[in-house]
BAPATOR-662816 format. One record per residue (C-alpha): residue in one letter; x, y, z. Coordinates in pm, whole numbers. Layout:
BAPATOR-662816
{site "A" {X Y Z}}
...
This chain:
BAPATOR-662816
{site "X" {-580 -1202 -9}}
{site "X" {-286 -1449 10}}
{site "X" {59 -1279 -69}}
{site "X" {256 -1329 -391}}
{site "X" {507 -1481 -203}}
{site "X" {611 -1719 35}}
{site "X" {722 -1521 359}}
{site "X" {980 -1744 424}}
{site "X" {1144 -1884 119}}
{site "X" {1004 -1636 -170}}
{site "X" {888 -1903 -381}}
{site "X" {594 -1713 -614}}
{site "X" {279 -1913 -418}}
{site "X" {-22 -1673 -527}}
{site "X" {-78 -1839 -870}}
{site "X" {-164 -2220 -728}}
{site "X" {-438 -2070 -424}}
{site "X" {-710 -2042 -670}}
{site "X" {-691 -2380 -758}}
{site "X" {-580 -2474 -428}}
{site "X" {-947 -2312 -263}}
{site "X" {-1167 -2468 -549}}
{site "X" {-1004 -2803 -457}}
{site "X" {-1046 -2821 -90}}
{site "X" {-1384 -2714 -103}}
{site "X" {-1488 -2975 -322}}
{site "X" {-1394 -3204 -27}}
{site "X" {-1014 -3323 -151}}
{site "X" {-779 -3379 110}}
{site "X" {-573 -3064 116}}
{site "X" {-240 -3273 163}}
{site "X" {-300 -3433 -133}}
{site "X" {-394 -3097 -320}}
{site "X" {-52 -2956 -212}}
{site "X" {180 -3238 -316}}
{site "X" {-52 -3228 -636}}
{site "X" {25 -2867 -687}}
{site "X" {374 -2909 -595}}
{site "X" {395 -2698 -313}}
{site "X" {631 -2948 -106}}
{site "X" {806 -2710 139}}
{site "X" {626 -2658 521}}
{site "X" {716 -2303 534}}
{site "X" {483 -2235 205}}
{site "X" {206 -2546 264}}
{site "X" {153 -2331 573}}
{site "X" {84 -2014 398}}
{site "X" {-228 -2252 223}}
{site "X" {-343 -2416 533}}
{site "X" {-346 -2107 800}}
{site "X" {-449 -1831 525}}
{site "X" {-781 -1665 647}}
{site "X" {-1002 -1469 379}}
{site "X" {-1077 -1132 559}}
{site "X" {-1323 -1010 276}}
């Protein structure tokens, strides 16, 4: 489960993984996804790339 959050900056990132997930495993380029999603800072396009699903 990805937090609300960003850990760094506190921008509210929780609402675009959904979309992000379905994206990138359709076979999009997850760069693109994130500058499509407008996610543009590293410290919360890092909290898409290295998130791990535990469940």
């Amino acid at each position: 489960m990805i937090p609300v959050r960003c850990l760094s900056c506190g921008k509210v990132i929780s609402a675009y993984f959904e979309d992000y997930q379905k994206r990138t495993q359709a076979g999009e380029d997850p760069k693109e996804v994130l500058d499509d999603l407008g996610i543009n800072k590293y410290c919360c396009r890092r909290m898409f790339i290295a998130h791990v699903e535990v469940w």
